[in-house]
C-alpha positions as CSV (number, residue, x, y, z in Angstrom):
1,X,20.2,-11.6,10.7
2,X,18.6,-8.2,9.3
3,X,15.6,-9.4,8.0
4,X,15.1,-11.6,10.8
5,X,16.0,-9.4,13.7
6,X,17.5,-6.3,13.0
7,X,14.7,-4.8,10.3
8,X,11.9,-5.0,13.2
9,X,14.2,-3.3,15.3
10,X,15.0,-0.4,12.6
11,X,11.2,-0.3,11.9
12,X,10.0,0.6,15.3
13,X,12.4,3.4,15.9
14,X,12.1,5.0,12.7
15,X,8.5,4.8,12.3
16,X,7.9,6.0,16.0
17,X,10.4,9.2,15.3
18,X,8.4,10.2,12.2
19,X,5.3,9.4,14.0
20,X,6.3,12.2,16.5
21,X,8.3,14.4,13.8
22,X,5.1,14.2,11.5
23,X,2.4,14.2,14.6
24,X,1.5,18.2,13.6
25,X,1.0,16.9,9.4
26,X,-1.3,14.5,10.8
27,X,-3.3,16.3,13.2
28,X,-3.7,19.0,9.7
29,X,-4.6,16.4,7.4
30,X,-7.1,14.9,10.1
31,X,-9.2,18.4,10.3
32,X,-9.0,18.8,6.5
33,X,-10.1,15.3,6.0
34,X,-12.8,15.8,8.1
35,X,-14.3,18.7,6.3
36,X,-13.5,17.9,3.0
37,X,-14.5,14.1,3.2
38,X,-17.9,15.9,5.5
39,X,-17.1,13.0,8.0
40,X,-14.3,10.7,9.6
41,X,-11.4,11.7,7.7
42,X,-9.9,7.8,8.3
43,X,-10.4,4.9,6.3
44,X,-9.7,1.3,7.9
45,X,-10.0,-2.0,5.7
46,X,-8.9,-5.5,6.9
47,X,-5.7,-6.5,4.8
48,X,-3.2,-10.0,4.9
49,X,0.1,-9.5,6.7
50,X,2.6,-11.5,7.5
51,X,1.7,-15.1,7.1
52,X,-1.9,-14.2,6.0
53,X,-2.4,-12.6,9.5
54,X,-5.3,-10.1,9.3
55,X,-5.0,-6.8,10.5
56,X,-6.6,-3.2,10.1
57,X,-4.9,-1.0,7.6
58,X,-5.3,2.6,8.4
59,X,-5.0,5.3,6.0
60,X,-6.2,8.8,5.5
61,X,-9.7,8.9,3.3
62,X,-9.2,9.9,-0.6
63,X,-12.7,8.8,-1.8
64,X,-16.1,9.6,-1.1
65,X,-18.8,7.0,0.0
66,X,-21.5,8.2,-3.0
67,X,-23.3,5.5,-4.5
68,X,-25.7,5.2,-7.3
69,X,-29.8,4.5,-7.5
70,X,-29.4,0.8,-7.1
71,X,-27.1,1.7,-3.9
72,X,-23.4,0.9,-5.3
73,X,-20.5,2.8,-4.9
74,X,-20.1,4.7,-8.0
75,X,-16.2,4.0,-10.1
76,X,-13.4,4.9,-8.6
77,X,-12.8,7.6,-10.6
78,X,-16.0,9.8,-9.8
79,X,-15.5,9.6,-5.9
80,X,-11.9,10.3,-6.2
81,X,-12.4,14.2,-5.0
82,X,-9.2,16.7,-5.8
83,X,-8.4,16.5,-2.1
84,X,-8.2,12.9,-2.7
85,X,-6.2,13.0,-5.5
86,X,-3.3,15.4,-4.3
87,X,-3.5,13.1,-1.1
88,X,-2.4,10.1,-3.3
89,X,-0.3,11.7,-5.4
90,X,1.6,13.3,-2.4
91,X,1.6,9.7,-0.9
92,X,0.3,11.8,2.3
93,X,-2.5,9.6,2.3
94,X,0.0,6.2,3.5
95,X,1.0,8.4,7.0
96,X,-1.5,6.9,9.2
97,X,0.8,3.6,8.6
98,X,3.1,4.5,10.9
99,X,0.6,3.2,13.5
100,X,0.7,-0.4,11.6
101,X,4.1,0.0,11.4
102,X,4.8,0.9,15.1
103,X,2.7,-1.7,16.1
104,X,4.0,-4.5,13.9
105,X,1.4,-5.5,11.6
106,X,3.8,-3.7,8.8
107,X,7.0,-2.7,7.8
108,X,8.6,0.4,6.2
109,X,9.9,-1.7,3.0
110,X,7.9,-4.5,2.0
111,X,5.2,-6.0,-0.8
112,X,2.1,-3.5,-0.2
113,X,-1.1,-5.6,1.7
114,X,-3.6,-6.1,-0.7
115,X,-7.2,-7.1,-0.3
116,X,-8.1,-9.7,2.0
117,X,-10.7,-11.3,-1.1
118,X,-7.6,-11.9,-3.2
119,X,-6.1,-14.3,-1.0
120,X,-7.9,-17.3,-2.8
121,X,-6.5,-15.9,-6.1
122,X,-2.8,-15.9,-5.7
123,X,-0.8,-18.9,-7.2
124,X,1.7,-20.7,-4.6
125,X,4.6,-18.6,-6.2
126,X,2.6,-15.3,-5.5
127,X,1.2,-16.6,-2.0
128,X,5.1,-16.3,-0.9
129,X,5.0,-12.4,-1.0
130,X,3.0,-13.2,2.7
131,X,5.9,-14.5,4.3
132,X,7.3,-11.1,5.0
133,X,5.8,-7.9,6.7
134,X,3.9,-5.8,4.1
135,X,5.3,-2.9,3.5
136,X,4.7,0.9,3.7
137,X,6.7,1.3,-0.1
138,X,8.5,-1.7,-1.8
139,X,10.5,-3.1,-4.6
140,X,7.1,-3.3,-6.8
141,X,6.0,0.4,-5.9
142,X,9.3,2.1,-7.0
143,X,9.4,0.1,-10.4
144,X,6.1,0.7,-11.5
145,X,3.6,1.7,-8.4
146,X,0.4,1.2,-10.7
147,X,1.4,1.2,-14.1
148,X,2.6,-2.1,-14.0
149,X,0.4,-5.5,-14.6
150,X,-0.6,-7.0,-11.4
151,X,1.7,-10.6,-12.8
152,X,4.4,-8.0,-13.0
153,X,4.1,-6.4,-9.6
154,X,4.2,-10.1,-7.7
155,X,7.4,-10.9,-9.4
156,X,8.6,-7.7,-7.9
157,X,7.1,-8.2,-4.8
158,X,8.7,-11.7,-4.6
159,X,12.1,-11.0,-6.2
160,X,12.3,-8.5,-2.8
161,X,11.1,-11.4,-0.3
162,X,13.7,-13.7,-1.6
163,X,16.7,-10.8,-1.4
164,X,15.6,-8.6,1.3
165,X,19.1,-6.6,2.9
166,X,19.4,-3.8,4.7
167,X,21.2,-1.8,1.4
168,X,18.6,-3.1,-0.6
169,X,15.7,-1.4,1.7
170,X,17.8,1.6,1.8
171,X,17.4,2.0,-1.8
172,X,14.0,1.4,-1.9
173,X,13.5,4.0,0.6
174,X,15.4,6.3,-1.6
175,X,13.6,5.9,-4.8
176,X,10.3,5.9,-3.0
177,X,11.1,9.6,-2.1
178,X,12.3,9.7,-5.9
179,X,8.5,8.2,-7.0
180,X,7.1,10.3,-4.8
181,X,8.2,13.8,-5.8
182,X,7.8,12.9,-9.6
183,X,4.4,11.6,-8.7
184,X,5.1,8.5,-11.3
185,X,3.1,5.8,-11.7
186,X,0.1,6.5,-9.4
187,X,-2.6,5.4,-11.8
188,X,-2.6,2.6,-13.7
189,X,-3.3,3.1,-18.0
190,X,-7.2,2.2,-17.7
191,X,-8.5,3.5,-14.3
192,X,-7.8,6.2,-11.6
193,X,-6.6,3.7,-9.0
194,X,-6.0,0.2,-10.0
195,X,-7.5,-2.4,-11.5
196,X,-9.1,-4.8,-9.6
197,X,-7.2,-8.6,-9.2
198,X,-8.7,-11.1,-10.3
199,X,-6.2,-14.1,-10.8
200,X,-3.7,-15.3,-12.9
201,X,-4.3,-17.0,-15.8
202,X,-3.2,-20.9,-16.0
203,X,-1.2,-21.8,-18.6
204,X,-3.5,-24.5,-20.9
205,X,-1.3,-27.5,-22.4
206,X,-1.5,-29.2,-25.1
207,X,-3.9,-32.1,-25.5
C-alpha cells in the first residue's frame, strides 16, 4: 500500500513544502550560478524513470562547458570549478529536483536516474532498478554514493526496489543528511565524479 499509493502521496507534499521553505536558497544559488558558471546557471539532461520513461532532470550547473582544440569537453576533473565542487559536496546542486519530484518524474528515496545511453547496458537483474521512481537519495547513495563499483551500487539499488517501506525510506532520508554533512563518498577512487558505465561483465563458462 505505501509504495503503491501512499509514497506518491508523501512525495508531493513534502517536496512542494521544501520547494517553498527552500524557494529564497534557490533563487541565491540561481544568481551565483549565473555568474560564476558566466551563463544559465541550470543544467537539464534526459534521464530513464519509472519504467524507462524519459524525462528531463534538472539540476543546478557544477561544470563548465570548456573543450579542447579538437572541440571535446575536457575531463571532468578540469571543468569541475570550486563553486562546482562545494555545490556537490553540499548536495545543493540535487535542489532543483524538487521540480521532478513535485511533478512526478521522481521520488525523494529511490535508485538515482542514470544516463539514458546506459539503458542497453544493464543486465535483466539490473534493468529492475526502473520499476520504481528514481530517486532524489537512495539505498545505494548512503552506502557508498561514489565510492562504490557500479555492480555494487545496482545491488543496492535493487535490494531497495524489492523492500521499499515507509521506515526503510525514513532511514534513508536520515543517513542521506548523515552523508551529506560528512561529505562521504562524493568521488569515486579514480576520477572527480564517477566513472563512466560501461556494462557488466558476463560470466564465461567453461568449454
Amino acid at each position: 500500500m505505501y509504495a503503491k499509493f501512499w509514497k506518491r502521496i508523501i512525495d508531493f507534499v513534502l517536496s512542494l513544502g521544501a520547494f517553498i521553505v527552500l524557494l529564497p536558497v534557490l533563487i541565491v544559488l540561481s544568481v551565483i550560478g549565473a555568474i560564476k558558471m558566466k551563463g544559465n546557471p541550470f543544467f537539464t539532461q534526459a534521464r530513464p524513470g519509472k519504467d524507462e520513461k524519459i524525462f528531463k532532470l534538472i539540476k543546478f550547473r557544477s561544470m563548465t562547458c570548456e573543450k579542447d582544440k579538437e572541440g571535446n569537453l575536457l575531463p571532468d576533473e578540469k571543468r569541475l570549478t570550486k563553486y562546482g565542487k562545494f555545490i556537490r559536496a553540499t548536495s545543493l546542486d540535487e535542489l532543483p529536483e524538487l521540480i521532478n519530484i513535485i511533478k512526478g518524474d521522481m521520488s525523494i528515496v529511490g535508485p538515482r536516474p542514470l544516463l539514458v545511453k546506459y539503458l542497453p547496458l544493464y543486465n535483466e537483474e539490473q534493468r529492475r532498478r526502473h520499476n520504481v521512481r528514481p530517486g532524489l537519495t537512495g539505498y545505494a547513495q548512503v552506502n557508498g554514493r561514489n565510492a562504490v563499483s557500479w555492480e555494487e551500487k545496482f545491488e543496492l539499488d535493487i535490494r531497495y526496489v524489492d523492500n521499499i517501506s515507509f521506515i526503510g525510506d525514513i532511514k534513508i532520508i536520515i543517513d542521506t543528511i548523515n552523508v551529506v554533512l560528512n561529505r562521504s563518498g562524493i568521488n569515486s577512487e579514480t576520477s572527480a565524479t564517477m566513472e563512466e558505465f560501461k556494462g557488466t561483465e558476463k560470466e564465461l563458462c567453461e568449454t
